[in-house]
PDB file as gemmi writes it, atoms N, CA and C in Angstrom:
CRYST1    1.000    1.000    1.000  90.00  90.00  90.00 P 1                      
ATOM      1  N   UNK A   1      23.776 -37.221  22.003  1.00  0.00           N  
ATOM      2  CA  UNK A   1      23.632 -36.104  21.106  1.00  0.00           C  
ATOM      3  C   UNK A   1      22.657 -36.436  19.993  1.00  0.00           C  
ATOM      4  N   UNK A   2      23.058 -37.991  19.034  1.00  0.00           N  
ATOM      5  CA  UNK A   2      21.634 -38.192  18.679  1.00  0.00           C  
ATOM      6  C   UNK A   2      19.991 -37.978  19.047  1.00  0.00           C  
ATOM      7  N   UNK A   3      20.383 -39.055  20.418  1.00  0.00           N  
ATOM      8  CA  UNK A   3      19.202 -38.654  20.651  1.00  0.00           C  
ATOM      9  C   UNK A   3      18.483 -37.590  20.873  1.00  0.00           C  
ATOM     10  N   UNK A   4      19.044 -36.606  21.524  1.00  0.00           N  
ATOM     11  CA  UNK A   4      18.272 -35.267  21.431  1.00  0.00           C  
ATOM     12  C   UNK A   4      18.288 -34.297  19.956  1.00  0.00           C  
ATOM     13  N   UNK A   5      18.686 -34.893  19.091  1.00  0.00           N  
ATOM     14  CA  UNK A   5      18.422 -34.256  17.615  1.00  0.00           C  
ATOM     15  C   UNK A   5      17.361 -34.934  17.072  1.00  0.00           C  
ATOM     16  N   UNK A   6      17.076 -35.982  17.362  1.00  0.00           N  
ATOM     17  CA  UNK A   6      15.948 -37.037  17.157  1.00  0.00           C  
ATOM     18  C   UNK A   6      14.604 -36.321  17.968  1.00  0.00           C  
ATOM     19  N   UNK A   7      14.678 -36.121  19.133  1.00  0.00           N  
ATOM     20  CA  UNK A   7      13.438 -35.433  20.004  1.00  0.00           C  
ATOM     21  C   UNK A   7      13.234 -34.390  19.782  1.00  0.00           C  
ATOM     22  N   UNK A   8      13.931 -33.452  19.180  1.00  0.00           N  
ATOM     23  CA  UNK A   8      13.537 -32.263  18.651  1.00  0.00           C  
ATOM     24  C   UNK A   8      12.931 -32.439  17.400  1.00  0.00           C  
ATOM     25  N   UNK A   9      13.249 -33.056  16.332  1.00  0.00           N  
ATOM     26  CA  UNK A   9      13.108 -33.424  14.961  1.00  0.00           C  
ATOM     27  C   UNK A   9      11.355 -33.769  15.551  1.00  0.00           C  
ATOM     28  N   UNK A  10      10.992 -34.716  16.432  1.00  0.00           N  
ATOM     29  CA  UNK A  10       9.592 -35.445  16.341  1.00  0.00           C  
ATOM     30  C   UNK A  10       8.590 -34.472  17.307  1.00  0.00           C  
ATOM     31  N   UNK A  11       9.228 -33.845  17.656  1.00  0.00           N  
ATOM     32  CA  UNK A  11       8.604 -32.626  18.742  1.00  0.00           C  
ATOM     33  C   UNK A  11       8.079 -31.248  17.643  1.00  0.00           C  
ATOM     34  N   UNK A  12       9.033 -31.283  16.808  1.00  0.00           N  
ATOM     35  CA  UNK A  12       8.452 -30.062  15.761  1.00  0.00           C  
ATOM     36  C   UNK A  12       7.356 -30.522  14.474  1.00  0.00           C  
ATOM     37  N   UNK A  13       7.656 -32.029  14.407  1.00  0.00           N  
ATOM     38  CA  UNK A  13       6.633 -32.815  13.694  1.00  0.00           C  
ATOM     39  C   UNK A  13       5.164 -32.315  14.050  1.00  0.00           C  
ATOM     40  N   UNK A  14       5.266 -32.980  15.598  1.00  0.00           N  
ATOM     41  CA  UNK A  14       4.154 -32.970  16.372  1.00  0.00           C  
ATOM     42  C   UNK A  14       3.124 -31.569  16.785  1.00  0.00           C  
ATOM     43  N   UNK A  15       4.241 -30.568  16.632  1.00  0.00           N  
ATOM     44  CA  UNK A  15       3.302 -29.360  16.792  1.00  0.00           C  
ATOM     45  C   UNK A  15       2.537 -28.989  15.533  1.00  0.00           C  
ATOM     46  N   UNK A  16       2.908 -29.461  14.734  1.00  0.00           N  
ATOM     47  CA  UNK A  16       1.975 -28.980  13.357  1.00  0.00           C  
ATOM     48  C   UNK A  16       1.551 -27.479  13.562  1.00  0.00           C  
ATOM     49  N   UNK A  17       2.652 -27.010  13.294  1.00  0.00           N  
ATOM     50  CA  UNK A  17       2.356 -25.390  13.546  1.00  0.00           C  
ATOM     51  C   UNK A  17       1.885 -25.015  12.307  1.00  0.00           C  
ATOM     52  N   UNK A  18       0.700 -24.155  11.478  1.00  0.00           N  
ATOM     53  CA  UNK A  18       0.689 -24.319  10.251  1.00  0.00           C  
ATOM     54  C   UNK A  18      -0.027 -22.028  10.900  1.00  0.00           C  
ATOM     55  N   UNK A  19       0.851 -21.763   9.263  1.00  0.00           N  
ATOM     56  CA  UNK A  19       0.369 -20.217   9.476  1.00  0.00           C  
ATOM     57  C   UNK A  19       0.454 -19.658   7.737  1.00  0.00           C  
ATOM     58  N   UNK A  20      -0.797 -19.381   8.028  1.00  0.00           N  
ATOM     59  CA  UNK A  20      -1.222 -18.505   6.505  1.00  0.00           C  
ATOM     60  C   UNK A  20      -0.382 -17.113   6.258  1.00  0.00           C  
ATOM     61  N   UNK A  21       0.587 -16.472   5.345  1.00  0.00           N  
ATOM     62  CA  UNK A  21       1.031 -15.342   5.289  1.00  0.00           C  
ATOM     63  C   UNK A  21       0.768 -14.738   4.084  1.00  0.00           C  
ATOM     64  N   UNK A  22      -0.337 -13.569   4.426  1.00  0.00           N  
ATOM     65  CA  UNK A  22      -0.728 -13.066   3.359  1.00  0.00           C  
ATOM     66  C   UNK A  22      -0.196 -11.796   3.421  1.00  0.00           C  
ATOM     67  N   UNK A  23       0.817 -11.378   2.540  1.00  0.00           N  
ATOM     68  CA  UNK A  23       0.782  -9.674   2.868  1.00  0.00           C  
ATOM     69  C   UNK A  23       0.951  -9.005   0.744  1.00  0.00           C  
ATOM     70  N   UNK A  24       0.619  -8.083   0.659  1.00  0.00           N  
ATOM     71  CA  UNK A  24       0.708  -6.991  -0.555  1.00  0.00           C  
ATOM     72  C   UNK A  24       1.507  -6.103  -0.971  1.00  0.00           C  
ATOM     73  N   UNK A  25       2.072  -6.342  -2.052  1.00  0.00           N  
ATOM     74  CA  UNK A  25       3.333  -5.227  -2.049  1.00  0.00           C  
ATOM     75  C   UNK A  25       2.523  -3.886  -2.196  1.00  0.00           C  
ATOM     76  N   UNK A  26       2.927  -2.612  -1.773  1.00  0.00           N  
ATOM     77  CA  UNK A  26       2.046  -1.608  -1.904  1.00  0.00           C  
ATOM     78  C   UNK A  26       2.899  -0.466  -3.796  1.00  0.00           C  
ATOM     79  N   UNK A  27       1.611  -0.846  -4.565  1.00  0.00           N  
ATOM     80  CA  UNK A  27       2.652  -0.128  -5.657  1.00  0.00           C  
ATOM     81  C   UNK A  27       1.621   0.750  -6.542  1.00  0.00           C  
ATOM     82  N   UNK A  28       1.118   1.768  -4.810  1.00  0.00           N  
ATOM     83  CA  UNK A  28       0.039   2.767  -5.025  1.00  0.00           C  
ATOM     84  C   UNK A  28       1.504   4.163  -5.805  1.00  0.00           C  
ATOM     85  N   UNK A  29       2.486   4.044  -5.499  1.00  0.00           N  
ATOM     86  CA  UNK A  29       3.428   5.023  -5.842  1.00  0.00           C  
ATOM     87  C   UNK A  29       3.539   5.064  -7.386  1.00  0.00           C  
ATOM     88  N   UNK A  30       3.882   3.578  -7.622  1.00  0.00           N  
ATOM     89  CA  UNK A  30       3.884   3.245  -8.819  1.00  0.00           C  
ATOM     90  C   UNK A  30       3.294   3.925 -10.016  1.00  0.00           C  
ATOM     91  N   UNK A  31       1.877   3.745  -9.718  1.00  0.00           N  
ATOM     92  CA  UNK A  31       0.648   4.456 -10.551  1.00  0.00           C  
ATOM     93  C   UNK A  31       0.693   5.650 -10.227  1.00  0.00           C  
ATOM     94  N   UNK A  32       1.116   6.748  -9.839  1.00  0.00           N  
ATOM     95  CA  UNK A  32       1.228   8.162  -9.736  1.00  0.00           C  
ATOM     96  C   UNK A  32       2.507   8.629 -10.213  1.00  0.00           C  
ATOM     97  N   UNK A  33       3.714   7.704 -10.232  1.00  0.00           N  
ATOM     98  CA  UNK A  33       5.173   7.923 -10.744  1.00  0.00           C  
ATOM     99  C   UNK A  33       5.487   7.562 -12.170  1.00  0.00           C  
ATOM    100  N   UNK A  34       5.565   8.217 -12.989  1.00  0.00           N  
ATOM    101  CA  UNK A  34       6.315   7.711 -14.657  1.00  0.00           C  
ATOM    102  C   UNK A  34       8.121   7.932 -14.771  1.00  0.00           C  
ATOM    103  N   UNK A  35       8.394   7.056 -15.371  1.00  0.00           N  
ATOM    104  CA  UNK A  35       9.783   7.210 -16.051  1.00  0.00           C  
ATOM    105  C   UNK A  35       9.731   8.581 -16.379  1.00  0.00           C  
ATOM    106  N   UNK A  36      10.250   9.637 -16.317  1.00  0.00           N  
ATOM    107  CA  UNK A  36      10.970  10.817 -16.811  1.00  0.00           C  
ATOM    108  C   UNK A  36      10.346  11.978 -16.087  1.00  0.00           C  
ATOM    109  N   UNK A  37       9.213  11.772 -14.482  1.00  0.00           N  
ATOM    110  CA  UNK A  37       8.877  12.255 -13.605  1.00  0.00           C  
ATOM    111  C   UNK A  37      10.781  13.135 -12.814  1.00  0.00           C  
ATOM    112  N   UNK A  38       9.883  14.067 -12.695  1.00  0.00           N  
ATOM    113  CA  UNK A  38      11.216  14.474 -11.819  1.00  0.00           C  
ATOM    114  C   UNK A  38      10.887  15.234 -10.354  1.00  0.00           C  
ATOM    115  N   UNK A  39      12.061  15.204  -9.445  1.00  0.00           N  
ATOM    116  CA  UNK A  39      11.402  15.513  -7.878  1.00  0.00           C  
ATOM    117  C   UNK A  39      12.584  15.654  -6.897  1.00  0.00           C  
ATOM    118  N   UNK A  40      12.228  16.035  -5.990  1.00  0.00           N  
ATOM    119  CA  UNK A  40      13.582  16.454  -4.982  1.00  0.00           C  
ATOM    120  C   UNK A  40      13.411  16.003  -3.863  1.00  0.00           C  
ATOM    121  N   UNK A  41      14.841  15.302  -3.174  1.00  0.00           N  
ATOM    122  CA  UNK A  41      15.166  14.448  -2.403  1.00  0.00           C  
ATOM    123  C   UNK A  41      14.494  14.950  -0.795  1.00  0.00           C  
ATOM    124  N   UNK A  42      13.682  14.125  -0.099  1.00  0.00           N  
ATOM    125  CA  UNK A  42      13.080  14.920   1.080  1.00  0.00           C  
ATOM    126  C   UNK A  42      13.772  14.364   2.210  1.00  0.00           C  
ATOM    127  N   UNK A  43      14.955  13.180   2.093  1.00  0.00           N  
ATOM    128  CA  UNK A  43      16.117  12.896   2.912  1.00  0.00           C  
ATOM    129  C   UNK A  43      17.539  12.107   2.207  1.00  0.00           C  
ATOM    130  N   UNK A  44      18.117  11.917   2.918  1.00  0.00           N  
ATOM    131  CA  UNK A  44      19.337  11.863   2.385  1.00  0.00           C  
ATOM    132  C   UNK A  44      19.141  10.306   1.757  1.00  0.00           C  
ATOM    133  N   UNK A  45      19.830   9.992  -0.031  1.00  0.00           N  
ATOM    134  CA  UNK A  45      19.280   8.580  -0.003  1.00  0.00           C  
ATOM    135  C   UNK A  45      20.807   7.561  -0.256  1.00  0.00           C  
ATOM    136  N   UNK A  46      20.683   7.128   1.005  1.00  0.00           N  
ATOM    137  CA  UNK A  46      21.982   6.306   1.083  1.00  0.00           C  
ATOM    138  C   UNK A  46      21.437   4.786   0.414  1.00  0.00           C  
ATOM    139  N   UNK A  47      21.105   5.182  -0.860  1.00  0.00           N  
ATOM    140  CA  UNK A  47      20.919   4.290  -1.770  1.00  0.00           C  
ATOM    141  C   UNK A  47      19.040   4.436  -1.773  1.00  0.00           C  
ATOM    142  N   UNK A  48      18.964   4.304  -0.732  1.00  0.00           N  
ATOM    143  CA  UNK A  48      17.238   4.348  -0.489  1.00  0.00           C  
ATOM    144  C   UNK A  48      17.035   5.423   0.631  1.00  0.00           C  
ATOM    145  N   UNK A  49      15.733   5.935   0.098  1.00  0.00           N  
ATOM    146  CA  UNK A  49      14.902   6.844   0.627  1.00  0.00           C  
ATOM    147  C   UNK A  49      13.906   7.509   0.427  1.00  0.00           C  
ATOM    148  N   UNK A  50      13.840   8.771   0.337  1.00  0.00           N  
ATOM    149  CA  UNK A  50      12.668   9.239   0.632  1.00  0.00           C  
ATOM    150  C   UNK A  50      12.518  10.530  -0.666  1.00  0.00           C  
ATOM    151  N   UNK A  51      11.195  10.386  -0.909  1.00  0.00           N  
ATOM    152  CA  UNK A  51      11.708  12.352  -2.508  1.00  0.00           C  
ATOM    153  C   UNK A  51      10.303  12.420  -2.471  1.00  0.00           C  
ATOM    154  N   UNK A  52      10.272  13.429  -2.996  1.00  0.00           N  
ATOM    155  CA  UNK A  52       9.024  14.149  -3.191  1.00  0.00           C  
ATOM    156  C   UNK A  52       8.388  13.949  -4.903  1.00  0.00           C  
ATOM    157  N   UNK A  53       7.717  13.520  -5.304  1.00  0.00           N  
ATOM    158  CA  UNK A  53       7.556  13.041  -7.058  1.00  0.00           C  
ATOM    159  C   UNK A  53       6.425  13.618  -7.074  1.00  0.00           C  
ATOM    160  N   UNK A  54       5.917  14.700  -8.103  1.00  0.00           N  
ATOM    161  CA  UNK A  54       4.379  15.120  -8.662  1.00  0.00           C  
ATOM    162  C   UNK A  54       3.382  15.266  -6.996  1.00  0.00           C  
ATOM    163  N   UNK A  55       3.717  15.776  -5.890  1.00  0.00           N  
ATOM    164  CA  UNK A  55       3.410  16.103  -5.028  1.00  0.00           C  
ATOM    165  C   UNK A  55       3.445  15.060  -3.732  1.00  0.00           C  
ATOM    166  N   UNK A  56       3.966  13.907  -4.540  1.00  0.00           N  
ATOM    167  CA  UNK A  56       3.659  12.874  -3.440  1.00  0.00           C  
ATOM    168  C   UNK A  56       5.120  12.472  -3.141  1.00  0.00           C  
ATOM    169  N   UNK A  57       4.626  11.981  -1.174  1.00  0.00           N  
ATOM    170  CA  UNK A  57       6.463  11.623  -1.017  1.00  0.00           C  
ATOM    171  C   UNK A  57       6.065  10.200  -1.460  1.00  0.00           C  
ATOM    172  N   UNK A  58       7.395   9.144  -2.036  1.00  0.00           N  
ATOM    173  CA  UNK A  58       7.358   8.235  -2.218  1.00  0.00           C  
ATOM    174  C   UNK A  58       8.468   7.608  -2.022  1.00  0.00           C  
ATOM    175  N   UNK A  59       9.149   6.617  -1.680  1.00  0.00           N  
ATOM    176  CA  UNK A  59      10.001   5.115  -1.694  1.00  0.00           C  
ATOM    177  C   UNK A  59      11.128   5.608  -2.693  1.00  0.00           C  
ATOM    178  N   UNK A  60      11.508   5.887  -3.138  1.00  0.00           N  
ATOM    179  CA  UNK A  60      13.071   5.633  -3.716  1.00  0.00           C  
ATOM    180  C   UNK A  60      14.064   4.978  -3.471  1.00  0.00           C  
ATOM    181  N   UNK A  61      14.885   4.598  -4.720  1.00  0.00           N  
ATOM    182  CA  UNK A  61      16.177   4.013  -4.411  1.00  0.00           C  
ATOM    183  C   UNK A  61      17.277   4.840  -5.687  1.00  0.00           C  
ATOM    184  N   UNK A  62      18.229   5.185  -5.205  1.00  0.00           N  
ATOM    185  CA  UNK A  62      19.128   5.781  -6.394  1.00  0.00           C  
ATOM    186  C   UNK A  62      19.875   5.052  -7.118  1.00  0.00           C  
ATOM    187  N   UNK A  63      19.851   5.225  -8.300  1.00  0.00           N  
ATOM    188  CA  UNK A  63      21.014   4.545  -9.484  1.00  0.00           C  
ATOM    189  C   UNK A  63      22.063   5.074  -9.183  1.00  0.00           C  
ATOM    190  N   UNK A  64      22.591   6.600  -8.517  1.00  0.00           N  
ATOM    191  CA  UNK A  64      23.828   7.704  -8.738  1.00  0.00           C  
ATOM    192  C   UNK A  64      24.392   7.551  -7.344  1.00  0.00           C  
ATOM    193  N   UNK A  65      24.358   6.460  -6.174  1.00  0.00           N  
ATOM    194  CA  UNK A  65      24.946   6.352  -5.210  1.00  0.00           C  
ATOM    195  C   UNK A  65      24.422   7.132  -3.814  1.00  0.00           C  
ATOM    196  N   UNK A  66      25.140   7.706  -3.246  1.00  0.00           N  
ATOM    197  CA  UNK A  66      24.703   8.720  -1.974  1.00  0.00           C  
ATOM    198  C   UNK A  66      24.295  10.030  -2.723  1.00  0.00           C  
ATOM    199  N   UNK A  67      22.942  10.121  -2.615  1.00  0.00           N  
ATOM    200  CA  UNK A  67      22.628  11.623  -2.846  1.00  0.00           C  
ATOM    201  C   UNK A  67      21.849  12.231  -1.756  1.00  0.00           C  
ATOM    202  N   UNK A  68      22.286  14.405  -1.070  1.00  0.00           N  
ATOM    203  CA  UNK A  68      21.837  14.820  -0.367  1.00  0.00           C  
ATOM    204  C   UNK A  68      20.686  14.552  -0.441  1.00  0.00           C  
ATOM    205  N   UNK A  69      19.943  15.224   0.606  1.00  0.00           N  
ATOM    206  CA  UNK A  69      18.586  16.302   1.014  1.00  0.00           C  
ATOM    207  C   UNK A  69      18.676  17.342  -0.004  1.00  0.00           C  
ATOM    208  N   UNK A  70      17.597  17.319  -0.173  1.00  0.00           N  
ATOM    209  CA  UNK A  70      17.319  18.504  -1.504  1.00  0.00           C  
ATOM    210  C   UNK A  70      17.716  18.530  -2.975  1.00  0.00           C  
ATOM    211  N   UNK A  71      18.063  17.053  -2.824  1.00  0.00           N  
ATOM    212  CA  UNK A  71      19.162  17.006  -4.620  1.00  0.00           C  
ATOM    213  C   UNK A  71      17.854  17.209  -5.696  1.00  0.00           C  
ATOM    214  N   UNK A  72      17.597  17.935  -6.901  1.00  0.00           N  
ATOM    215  CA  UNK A  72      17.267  17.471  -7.553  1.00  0.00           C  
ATOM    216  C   UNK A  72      17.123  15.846  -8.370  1.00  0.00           C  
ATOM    217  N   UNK A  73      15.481  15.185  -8.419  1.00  0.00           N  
ATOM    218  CA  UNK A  73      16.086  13.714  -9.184  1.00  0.00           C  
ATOM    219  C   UNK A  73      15.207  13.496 -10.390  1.00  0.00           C  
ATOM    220  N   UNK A  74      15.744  12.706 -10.953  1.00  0.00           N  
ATOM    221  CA  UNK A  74      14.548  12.712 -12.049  1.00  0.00           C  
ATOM    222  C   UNK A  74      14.355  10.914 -12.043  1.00  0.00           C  
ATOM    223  N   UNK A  75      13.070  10.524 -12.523  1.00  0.00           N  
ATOM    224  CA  UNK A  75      12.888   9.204 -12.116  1.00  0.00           C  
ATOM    225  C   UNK A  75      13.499   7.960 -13.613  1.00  0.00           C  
ATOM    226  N   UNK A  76      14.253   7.348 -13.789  1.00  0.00           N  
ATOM    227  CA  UNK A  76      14.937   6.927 -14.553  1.00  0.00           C  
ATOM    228  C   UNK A  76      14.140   5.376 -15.094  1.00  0.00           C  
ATOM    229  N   UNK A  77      13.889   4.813 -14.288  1.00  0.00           N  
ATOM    230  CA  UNK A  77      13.626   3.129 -14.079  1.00  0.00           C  
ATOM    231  C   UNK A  77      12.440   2.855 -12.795  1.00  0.00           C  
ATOM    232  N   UNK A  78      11.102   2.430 -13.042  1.00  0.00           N  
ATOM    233  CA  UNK A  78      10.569   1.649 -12.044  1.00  0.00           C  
ATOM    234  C   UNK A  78      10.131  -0.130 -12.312  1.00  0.00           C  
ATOM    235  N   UNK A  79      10.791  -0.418 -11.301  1.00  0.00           N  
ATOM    236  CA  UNK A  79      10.956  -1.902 -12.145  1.00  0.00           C  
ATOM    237  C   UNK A  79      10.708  -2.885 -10.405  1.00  0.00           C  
ATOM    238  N   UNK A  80       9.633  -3.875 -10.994  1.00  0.00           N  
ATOM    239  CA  UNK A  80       9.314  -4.457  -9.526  1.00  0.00           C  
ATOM    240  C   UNK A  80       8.122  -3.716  -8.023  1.00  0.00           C  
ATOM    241  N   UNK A  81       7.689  -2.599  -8.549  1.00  0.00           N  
ATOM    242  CA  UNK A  81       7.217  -1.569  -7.600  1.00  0.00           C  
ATOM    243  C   UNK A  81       8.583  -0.652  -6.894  1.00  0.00           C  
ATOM    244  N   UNK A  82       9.807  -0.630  -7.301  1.00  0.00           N  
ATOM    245  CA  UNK A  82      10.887   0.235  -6.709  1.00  0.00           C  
ATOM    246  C   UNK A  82      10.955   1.321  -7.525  1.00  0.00           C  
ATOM    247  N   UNK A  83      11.159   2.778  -7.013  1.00  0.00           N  
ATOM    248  CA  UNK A  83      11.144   3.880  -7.975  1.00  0.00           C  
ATOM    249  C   UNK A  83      12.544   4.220  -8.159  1.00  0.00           C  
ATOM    250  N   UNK A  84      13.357   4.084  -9.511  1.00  0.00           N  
ATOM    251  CA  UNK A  84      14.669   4.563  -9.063  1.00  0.00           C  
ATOM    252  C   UNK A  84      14.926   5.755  -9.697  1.00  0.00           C  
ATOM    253  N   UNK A  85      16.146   6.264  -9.187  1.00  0.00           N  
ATOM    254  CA  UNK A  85      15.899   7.681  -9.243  1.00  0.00           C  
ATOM    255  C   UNK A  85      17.338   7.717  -9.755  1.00  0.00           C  
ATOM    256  N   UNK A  86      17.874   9.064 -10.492  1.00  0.00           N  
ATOM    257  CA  UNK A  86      19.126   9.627 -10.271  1.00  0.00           C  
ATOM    258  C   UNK A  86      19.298  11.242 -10.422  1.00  0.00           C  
ATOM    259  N   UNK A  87      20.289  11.870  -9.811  1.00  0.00           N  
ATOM    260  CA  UNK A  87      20.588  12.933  -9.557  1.00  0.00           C  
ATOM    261  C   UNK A  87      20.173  13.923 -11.210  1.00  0.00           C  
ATOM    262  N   UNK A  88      19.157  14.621 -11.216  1.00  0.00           N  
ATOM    263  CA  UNK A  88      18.709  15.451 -12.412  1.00  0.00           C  
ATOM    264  C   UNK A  88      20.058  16.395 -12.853  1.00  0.00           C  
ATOM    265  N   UNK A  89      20.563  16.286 -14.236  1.00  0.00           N  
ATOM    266  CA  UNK A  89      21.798  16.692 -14.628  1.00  0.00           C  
ATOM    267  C   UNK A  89      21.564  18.327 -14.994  1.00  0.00           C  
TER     268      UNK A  89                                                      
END                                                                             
């Protein structure tokens, strides 16, 4: 049993697998969305989803839990590139 924890250990050495990962958070929403923006839900957001903000659909996540399709929201907090939202009172 050693030994084959040993041959794996010098076998993954040996591949020298090496990989560049470049990727971009996208926080084109961001710059079109302000704190006190308001907009209506374009699917149901079981915490996250989908709304409509100043004409654009964008990424949401709710502060107010499960909210329908169609809820009124108003945008409360964007923090990190996440837009959060809660149910407009």
């Amino acid at each position: 049993m050693l030994l084959v924890h040993l041959d794996m250990k010098q076998s993954q050495v040996s591949c020298g697998i090496k990989k560049n990962i470049t990727s971009k958070i996208d926080r084109s929403a961001e710059e079109k969305v302000k704190i006190g923006d308001t907009g209506v839900t374009t699917t149901r957001l079981a915490l996250i989803g989908y709304a409509e903000i100043n004409g654009d659909i964008v990424e949401v996540k709710s502060t107010d839990g499960f909210l329908n399709e169609k809820t009124p929201i108003i945008v409360n907090r964007i923090t990190d590139g996440v837009i959060l939202v809660e149910k407009k009172k």
